[in-house]
Backbone atoms as SQL, in Angstrom:
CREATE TABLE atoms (id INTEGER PRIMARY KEY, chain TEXT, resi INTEGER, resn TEXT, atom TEXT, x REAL, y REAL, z REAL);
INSERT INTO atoms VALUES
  (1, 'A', 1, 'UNK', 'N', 101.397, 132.345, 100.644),
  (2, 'A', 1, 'UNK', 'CA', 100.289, 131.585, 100.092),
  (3, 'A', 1, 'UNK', 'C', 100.718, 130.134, 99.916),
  (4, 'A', 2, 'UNK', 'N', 100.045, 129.079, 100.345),
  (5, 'A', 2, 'UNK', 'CA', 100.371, 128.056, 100.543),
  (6, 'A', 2, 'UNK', 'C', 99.520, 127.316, 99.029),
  (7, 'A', 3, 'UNK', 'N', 100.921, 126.740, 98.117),
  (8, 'A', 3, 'UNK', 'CA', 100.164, 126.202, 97.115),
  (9, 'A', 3, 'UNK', 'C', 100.564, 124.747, 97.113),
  (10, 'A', 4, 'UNK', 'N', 100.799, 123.667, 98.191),
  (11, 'A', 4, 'UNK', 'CA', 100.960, 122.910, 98.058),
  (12, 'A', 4, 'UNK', 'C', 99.175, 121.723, 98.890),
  (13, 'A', 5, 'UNK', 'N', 99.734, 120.287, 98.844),
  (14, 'A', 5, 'UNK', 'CA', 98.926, 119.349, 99.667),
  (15, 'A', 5, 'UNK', 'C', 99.023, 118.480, 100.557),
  (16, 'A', 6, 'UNK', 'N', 99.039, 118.615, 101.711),
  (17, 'A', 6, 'UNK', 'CA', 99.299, 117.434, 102.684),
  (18, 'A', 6, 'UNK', 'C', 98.313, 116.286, 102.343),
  (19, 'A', 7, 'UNK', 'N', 99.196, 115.047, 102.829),
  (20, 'A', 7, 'UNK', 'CA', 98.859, 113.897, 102.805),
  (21, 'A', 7, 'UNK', 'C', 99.267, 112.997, 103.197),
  (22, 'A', 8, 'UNK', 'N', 98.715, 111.771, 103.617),
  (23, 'A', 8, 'UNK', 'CA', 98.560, 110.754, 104.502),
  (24, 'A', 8, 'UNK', 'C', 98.222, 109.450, 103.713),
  (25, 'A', 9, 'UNK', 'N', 99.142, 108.535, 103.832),
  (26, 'A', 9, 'UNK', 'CA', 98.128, 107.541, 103.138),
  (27, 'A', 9, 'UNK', 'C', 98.845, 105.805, 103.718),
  (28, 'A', 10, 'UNK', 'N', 98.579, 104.918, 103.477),
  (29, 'A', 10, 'UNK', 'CA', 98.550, 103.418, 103.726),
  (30, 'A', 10, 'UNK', 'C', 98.681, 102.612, 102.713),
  (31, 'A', 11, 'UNK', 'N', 98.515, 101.263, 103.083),
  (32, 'A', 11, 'UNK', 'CA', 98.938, 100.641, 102.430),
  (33, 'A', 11, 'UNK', 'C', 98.917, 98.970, 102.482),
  (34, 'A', 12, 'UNK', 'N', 98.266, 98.118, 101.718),
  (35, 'A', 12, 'UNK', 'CA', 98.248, 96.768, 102.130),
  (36, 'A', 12, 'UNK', 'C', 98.372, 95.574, 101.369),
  (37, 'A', 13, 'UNK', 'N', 98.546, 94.452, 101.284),
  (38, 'A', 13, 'UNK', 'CA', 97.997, 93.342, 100.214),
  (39, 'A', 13, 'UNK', 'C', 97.049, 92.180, 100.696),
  (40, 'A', 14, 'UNK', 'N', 96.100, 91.954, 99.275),
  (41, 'A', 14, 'UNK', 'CA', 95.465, 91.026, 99.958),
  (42, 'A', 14, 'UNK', 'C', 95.136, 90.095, 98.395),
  (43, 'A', 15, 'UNK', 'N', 95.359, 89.219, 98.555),
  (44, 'A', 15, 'UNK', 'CA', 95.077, 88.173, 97.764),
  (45, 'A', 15, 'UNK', 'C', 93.467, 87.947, 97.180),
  (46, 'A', 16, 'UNK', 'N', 92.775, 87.723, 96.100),
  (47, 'A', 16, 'UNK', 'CA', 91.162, 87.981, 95.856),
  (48, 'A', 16, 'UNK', 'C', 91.302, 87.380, 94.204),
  (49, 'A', 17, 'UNK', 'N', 90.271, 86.856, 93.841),
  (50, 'A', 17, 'UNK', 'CA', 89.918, 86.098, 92.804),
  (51, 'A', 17, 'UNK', 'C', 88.901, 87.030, 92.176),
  (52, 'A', 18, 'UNK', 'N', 89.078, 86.727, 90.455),
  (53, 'A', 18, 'UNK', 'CA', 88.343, 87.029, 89.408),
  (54, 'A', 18, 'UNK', 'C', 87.957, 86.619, 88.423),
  (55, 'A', 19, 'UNK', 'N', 87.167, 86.726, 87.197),
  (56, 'A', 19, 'UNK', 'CA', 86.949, 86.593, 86.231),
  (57, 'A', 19, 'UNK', 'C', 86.732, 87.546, 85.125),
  (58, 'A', 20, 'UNK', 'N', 87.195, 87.845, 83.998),
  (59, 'A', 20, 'UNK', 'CA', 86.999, 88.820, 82.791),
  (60, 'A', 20, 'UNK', 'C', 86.104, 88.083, 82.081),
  (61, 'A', 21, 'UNK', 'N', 84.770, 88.083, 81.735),
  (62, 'A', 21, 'UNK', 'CA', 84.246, 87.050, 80.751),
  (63, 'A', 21, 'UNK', 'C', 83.925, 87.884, 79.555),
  (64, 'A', 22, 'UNK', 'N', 84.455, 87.083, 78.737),
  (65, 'A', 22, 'UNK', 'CA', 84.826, 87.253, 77.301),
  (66, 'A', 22, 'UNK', 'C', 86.282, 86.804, 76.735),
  (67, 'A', 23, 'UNK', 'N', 86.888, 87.297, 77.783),
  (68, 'A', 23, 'UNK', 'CA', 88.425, 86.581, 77.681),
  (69, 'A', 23, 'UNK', 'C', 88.771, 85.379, 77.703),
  (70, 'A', 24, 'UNK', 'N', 89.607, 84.979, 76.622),
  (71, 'A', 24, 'UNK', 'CA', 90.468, 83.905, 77.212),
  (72, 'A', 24, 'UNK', 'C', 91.166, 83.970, 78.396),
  (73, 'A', 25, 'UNK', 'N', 91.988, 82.438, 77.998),
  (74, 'A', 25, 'UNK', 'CA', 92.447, 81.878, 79.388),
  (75, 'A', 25, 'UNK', 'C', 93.289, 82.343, 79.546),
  (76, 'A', 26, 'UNK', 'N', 93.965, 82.866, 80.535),
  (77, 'A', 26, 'UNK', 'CA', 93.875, 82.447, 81.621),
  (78, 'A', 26, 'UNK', 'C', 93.104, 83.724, 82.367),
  (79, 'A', 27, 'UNK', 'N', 92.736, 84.738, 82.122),
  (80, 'A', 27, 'UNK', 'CA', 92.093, 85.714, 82.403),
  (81, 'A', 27, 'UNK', 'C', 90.233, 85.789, 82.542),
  (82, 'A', 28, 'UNK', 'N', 90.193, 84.595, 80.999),
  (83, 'A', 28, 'UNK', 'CA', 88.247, 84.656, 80.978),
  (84, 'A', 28, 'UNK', 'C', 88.401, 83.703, 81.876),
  (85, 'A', 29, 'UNK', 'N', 89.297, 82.924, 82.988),
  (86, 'A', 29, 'UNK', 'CA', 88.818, 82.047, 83.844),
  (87, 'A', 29, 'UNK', 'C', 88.826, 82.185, 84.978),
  (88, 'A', 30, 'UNK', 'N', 88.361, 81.893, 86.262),
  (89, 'A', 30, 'UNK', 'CA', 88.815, 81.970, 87.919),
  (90, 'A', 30, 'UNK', 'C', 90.281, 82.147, 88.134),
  (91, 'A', 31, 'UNK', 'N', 90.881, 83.116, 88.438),
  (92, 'A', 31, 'UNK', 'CA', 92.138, 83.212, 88.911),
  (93, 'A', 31, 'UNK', 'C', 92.447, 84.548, 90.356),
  (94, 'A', 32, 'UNK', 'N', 93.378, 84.049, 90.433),
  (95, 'A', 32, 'UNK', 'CA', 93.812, 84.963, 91.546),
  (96, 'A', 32, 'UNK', 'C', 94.714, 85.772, 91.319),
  (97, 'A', 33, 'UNK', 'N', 94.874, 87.213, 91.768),
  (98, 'A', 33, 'UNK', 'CA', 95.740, 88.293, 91.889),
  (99, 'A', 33, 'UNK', 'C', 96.076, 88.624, 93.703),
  (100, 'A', 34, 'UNK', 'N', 97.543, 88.984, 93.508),
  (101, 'A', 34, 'UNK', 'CA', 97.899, 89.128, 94.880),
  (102, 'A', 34, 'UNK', 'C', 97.657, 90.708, 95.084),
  (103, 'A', 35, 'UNK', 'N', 96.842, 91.414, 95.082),
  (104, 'A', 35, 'UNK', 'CA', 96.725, 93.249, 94.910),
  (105, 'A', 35, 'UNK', 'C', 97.317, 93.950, 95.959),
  (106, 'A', 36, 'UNK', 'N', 98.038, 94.924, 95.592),
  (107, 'A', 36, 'UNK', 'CA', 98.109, 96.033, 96.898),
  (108, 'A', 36, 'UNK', 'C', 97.432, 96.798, 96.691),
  (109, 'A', 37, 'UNK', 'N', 96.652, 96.750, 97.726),
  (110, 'A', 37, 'UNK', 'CA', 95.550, 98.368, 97.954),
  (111, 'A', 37, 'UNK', 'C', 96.492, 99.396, 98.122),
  (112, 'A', 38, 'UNK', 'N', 96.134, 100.662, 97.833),
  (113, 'A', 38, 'UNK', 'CA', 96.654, 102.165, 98.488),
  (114, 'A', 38, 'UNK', 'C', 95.760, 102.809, 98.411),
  (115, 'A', 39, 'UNK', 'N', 95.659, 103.506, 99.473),
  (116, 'A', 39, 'UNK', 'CA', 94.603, 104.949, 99.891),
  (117, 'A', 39, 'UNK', 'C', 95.891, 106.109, 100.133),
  (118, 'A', 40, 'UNK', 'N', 95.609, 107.062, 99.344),
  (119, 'A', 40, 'UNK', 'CA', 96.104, 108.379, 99.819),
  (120, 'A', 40, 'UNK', 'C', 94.881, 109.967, 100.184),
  (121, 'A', 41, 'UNK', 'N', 95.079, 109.952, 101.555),
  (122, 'A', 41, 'UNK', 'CA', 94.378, 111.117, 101.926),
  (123, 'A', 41, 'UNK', 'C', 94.738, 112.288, 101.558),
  (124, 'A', 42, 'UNK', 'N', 93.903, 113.542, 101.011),
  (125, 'A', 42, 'UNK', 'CA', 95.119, 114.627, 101.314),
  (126, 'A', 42, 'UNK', 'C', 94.258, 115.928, 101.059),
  (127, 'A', 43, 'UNK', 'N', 94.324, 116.975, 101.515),
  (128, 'A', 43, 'UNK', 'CA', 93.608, 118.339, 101.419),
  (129, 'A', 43, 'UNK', 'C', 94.729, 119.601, 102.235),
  (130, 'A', 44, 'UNK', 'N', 94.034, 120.748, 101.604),
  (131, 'A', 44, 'UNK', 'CA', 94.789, 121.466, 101.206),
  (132, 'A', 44, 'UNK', 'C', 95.706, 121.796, 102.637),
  (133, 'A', 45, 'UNK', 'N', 94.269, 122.248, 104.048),
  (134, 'A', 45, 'UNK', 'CA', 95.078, 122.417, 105.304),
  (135, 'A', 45, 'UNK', 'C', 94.985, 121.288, 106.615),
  (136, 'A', 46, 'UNK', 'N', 95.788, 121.329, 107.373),
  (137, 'A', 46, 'UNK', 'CA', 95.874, 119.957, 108.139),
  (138, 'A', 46, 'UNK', 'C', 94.103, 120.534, 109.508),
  (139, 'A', 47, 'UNK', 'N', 93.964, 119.682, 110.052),
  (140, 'A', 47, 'UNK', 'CA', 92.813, 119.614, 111.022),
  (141, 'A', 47, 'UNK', 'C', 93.184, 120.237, 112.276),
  (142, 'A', 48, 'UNK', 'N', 92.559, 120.659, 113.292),
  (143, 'A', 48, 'UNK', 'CA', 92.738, 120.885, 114.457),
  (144, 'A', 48, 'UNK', 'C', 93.991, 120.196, 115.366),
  (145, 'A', 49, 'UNK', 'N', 94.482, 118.794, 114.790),
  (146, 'A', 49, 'UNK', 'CA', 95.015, 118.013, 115.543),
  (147, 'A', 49, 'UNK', 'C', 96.156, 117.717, 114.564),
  (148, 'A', 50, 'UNK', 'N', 96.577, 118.925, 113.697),
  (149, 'A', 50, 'UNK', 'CA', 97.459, 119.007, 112.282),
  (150, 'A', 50, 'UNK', 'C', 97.809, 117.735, 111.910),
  (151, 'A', 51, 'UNK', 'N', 96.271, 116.901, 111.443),
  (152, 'A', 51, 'UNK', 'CA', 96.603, 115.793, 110.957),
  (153, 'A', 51, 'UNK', 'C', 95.716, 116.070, 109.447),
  (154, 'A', 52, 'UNK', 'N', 96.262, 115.114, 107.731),
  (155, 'A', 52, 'UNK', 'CA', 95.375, 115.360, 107.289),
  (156, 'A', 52, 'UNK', 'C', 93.840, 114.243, 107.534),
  (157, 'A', 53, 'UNK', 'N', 94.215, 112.928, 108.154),
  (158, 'A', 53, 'UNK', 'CA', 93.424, 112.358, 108.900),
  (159, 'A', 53, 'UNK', 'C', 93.964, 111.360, 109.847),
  (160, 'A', 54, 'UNK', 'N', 93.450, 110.883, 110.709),
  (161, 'A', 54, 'UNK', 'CA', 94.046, 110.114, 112.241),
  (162, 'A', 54, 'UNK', 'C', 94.686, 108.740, 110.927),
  (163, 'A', 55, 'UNK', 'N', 95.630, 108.449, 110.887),
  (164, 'A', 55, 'UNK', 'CA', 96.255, 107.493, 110.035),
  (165, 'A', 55, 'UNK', 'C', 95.354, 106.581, 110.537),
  (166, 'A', 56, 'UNK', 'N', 95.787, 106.005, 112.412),
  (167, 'A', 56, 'UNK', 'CA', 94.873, 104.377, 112.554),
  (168, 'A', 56, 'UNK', 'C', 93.604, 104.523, 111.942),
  (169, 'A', 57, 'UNK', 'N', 92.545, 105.359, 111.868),
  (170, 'A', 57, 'UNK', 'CA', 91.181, 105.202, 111.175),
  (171, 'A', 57, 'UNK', 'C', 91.436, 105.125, 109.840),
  (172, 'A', 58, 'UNK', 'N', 92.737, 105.531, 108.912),
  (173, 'A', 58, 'UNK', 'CA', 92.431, 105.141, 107.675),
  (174, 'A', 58, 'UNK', 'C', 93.023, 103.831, 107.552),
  (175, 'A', 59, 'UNK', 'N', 94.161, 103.715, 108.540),
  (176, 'A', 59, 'UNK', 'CA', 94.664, 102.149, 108.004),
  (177, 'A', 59, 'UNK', 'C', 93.461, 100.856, 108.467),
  (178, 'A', 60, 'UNK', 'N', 92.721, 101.412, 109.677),
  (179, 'A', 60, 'UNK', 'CA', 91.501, 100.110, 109.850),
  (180, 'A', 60, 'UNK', 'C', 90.332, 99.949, 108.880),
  (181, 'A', 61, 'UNK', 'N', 89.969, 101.426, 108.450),
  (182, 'A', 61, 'UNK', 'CA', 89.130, 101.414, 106.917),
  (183, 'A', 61, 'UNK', 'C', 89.578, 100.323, 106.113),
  (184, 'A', 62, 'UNK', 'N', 90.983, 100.549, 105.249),
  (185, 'A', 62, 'UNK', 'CA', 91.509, 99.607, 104.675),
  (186, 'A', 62, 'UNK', 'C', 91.892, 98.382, 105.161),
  (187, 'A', 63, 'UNK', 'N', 92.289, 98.064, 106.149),
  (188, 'A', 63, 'UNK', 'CA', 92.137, 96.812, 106.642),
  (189, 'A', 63, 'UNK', 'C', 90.839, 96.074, 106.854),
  (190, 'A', 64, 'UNK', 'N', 89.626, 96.813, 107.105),
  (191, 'A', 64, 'UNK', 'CA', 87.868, 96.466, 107.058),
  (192, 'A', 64, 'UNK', 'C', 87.754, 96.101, 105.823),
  (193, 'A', 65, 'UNK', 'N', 88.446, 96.715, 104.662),
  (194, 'A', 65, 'UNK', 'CA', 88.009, 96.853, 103.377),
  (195, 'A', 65, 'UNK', 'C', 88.338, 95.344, 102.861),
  (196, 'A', 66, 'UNK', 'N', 89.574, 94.889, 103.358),
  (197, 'A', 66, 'UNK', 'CA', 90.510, 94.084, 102.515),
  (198, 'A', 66, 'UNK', 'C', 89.787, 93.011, 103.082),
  (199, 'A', 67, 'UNK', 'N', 89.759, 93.165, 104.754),
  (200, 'A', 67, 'UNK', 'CA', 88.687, 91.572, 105.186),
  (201, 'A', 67, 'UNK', 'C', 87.914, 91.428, 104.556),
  (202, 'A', 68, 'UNK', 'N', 87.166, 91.667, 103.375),
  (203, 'A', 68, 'UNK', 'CA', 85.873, 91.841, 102.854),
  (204, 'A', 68, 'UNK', 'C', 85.996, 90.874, 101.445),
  (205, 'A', 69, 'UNK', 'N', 87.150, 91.433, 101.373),
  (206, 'A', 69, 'UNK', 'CA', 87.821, 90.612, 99.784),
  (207, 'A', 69, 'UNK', 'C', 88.879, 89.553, 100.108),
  (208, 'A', 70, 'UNK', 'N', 89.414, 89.298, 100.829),
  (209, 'A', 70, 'UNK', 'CA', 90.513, 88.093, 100.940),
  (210, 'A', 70, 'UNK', 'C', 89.728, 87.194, 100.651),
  (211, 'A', 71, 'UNK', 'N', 90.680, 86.414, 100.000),
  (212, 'A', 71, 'UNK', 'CA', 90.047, 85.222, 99.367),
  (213, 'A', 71, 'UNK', 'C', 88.861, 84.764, 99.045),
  (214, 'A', 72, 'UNK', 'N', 88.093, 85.889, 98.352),
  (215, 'A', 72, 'UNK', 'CA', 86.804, 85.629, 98.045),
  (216, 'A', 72, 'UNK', 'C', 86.735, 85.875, 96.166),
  (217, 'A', 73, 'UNK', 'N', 85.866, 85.876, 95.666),
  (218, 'A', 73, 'UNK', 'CA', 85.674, 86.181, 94.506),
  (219, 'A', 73, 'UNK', 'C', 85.480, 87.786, 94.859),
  (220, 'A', 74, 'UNK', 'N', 86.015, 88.587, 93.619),
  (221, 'A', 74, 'UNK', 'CA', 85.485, 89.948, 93.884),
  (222, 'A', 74, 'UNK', 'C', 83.908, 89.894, 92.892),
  (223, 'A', 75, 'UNK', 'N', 83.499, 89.846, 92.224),
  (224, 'A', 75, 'UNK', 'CA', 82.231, 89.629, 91.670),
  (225, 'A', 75, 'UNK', 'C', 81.128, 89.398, 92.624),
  (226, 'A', 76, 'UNK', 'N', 81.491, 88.767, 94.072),
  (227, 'A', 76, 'UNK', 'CA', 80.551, 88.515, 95.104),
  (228, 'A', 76, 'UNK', 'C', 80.463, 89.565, 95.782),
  (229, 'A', 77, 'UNK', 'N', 81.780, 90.302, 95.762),
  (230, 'A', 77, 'UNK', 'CA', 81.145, 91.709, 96.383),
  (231, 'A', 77, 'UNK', 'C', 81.489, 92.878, 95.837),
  (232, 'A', 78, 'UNK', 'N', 81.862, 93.055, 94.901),
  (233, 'A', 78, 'UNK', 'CA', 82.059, 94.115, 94.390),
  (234, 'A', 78, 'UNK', 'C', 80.677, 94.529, 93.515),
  (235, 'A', 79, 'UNK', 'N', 79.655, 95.300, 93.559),
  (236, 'A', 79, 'UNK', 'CA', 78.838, 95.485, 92.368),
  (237, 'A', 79, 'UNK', 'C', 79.035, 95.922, 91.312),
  (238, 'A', 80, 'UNK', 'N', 79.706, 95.079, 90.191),
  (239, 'A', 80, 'UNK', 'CA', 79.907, 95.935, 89.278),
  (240, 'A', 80, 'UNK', 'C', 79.770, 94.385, 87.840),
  (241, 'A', 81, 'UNK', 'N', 80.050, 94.734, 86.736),
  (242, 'A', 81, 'UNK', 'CA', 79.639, 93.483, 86.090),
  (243, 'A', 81, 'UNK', 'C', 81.155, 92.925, 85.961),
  (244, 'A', 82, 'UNK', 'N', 82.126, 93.380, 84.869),
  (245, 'A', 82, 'UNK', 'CA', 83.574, 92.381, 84.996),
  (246, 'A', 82, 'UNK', 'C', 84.079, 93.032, 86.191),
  (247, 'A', 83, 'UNK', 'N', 85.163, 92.542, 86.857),
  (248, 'A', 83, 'UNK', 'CA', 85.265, 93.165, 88.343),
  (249, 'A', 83, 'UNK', 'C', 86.721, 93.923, 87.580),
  (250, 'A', 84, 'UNK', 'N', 86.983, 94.788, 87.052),
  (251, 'A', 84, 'UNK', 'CA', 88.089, 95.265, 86.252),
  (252, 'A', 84, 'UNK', 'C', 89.104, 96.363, 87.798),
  (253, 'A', 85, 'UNK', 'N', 90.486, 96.454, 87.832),
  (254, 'A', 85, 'UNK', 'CA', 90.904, 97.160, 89.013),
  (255, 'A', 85, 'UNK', 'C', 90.357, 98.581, 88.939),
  (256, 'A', 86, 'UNK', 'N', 89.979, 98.881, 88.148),
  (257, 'A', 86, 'UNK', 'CA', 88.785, 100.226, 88.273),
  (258, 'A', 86, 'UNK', 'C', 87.670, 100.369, 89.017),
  (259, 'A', 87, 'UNK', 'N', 87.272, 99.108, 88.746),
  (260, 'A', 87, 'UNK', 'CA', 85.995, 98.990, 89.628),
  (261, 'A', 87, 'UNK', 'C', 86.246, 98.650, 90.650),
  (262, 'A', 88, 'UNK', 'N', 87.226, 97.785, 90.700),
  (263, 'A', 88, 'UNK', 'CA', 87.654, 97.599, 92.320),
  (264, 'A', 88, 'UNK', 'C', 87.741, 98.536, 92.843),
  (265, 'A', 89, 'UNK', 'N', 89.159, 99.578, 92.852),
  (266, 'A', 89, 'UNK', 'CA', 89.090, 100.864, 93.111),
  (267, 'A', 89, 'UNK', 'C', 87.994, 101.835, 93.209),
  (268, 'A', 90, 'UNK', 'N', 86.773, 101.754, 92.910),
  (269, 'A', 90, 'UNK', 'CA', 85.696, 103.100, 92.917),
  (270, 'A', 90, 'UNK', 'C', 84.797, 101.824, 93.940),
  (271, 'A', 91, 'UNK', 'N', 85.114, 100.743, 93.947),
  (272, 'A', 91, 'UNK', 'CA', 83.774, 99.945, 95.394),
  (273, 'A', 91, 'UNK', 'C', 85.173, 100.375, 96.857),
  (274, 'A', 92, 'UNK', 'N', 86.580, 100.159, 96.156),
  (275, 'A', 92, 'UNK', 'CA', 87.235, 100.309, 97.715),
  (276, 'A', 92, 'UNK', 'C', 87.377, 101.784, 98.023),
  (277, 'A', 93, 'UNK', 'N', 87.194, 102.799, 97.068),
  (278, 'A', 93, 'UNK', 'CA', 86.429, 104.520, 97.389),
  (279, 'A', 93, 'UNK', 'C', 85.770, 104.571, 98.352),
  (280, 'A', 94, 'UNK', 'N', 84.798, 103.837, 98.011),
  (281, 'A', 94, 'UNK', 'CA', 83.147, 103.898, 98.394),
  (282, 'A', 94, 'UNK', 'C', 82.972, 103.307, 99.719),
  (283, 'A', 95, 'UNK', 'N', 83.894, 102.383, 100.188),
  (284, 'A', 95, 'UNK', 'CA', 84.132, 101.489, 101.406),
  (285, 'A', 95, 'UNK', 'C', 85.074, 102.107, 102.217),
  (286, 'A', 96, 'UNK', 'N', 85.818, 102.850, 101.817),
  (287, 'A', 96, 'UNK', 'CA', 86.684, 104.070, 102.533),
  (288, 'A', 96, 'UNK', 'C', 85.652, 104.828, 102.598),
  (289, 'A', 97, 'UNK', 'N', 85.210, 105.513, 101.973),
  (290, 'A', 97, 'UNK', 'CA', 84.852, 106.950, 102.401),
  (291, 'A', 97, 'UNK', 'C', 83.762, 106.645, 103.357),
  (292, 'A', 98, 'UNK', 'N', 82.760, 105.436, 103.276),
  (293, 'A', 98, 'UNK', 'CA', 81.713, 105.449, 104.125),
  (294, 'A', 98, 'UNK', 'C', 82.471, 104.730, 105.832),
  (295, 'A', 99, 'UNK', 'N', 83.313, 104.430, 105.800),
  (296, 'A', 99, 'UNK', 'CA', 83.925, 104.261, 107.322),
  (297, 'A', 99, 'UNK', 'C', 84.855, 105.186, 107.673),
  (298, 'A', 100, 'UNK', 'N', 84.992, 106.538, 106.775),
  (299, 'A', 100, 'UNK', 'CA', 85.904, 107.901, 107.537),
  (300, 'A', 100, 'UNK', 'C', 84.829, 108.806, 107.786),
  (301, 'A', 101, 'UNK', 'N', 83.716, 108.722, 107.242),
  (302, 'A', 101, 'UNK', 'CA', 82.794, 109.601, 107.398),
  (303, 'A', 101, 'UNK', 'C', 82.685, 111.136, 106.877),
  (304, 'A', 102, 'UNK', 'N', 82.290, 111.986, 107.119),
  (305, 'A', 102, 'UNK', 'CA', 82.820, 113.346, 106.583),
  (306, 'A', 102, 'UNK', 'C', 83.640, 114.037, 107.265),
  (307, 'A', 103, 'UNK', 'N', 84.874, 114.495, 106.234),
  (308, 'A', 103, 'UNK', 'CA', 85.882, 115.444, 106.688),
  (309, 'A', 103, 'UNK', 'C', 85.906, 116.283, 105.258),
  (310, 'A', 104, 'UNK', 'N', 85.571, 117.273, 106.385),
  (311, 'A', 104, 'UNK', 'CA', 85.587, 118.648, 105.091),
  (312, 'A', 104, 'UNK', 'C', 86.826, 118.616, 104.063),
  (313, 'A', 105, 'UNK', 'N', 86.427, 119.188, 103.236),
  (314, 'A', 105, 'UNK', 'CA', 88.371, 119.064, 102.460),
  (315, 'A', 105, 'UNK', 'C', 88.764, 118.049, 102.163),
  (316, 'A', 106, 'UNK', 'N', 88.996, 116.613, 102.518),
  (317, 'A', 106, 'UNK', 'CA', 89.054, 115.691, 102.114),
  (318, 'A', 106, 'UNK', 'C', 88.990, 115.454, 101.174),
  (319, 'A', 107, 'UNK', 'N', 90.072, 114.398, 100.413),
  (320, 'A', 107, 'UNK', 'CA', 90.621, 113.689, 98.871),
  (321, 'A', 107, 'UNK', 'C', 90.668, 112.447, 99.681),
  (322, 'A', 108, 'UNK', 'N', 90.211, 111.544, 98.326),
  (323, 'A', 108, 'UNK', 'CA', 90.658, 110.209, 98.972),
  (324, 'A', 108, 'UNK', 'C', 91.117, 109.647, 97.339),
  (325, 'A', 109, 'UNK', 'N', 92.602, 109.069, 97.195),
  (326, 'A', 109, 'UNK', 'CA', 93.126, 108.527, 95.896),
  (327, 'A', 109, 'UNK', 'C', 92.959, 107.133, 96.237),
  (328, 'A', 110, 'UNK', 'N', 92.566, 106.233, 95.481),
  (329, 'A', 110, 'UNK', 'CA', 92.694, 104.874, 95.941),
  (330, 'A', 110, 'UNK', 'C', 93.475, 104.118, 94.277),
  (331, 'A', 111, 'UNK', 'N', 94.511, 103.322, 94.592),
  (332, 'A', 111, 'UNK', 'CA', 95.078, 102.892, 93.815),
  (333, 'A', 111, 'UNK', 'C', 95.087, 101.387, 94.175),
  (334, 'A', 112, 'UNK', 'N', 94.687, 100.558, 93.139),
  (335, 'A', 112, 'UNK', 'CA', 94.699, 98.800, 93.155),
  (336, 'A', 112, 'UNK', 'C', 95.995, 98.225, 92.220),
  (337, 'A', 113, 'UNK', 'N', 96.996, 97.614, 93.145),
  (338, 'A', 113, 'UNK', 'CA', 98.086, 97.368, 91.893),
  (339, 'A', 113, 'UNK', 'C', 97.558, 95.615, 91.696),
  (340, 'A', 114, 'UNK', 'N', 97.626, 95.158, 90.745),
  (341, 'A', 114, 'UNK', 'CA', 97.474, 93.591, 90.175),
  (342, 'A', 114, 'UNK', 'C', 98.695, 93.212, 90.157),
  (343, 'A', 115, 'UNK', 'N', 99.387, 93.804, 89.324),
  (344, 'A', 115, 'UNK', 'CA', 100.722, 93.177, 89.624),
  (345, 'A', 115, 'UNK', 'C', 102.040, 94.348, 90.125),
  (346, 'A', 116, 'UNK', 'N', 102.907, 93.860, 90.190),
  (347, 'A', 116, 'UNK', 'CA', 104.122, 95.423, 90.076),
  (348, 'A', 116, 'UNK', 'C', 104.171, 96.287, 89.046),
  (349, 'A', 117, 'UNK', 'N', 103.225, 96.224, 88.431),
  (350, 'A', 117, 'UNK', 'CA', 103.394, 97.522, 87.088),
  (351, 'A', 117, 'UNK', 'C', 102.178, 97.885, 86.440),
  (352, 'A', 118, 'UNK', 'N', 101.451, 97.088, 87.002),
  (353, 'A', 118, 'UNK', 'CA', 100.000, 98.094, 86.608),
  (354, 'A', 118, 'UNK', 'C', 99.223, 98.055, 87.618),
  (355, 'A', 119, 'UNK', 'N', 97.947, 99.040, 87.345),
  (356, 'A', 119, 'UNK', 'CA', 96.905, 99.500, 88.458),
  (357, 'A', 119, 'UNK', 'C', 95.775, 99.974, 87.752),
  (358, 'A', 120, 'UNK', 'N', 94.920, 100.340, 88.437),
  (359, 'A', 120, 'UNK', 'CA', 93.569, 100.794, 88.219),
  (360, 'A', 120, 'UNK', 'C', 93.683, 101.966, 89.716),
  (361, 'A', 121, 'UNK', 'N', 92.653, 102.768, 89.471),
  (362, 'A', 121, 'UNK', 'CA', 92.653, 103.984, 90.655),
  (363, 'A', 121, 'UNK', 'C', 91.385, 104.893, 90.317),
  (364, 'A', 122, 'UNK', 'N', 90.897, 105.236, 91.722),
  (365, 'A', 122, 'UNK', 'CA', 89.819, 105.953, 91.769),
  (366, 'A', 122, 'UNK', 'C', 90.196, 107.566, 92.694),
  (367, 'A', 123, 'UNK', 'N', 89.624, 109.060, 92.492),
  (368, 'A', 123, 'UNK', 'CA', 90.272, 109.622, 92.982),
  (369, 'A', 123, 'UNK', 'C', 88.507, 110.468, 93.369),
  (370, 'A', 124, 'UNK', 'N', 88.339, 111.172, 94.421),
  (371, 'A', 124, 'UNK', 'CA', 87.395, 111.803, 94.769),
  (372, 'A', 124, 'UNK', 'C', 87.001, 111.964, 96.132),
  (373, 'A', 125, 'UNK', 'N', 86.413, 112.903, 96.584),
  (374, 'A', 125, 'UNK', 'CA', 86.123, 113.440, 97.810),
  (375, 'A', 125, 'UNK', 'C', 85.054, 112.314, 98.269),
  (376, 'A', 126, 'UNK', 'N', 85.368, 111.773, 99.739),
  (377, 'A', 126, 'UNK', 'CA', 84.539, 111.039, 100.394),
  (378, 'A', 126, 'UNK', 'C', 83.190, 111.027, 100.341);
């Protein structure tokens, strides 16, 4: 009986601007974070092609994803009201899962680091 999870996942950085309003400075103001995205795929058995997904389609997802946010404000595209790495994480979910499309079984973890020691992360089926 197989009680473990395969998985697959990537990895990137991309530089993107924010605002917390309510906060002081330097946070309630325009600033920039250098973020690493991570996506981890993973379900219980591998696919026809014993993959848990074709890596290049998840690393171009995330690379689609990140063109979207480099050097932009995230507030311009992220829908959400403070752009907090939570929310980042559940819009870069949502931007993954709609360019992998459906795969049965499928997990998708998405983790946003701000700096080297903290993160925000979203975890759920495509």
């Amino acid at each position: 009986m197989n009680s473990g999870v395969y998985e697959t996942g990537t990895a990137l950085s991309v530089r993107a601007f924010h605002v917390m309003p309510g906060m002081p400075p330097p946070e309630g103001e325009r600033h920039s974070h250098d973020y690493r995205l991570e996506v981890v795929a993973s379900r219980d058995d591998l696919d026809e092609r014993g993959m848990v997904v074709d890596l290049d389609l998840l690393d171009g997802a995330l690379r689609n994803a990140a063109a979207q946010v480099a050097d932009a404000d995230l507030e311009d595209v992220v829908d959400a009201g403070a752009v907090t790495v939570e929310a980042f994480a559940r819009w870069l979910h949502g931007s993954l899962s709609a360019a992998l499309g459906v795969l049965p079984g499928l997990t998708l973890a998405v983790r946003i680091w701000e700096s080297p020691v903290a993160f925000g992360g979203y975890t759920g089926a495509p």
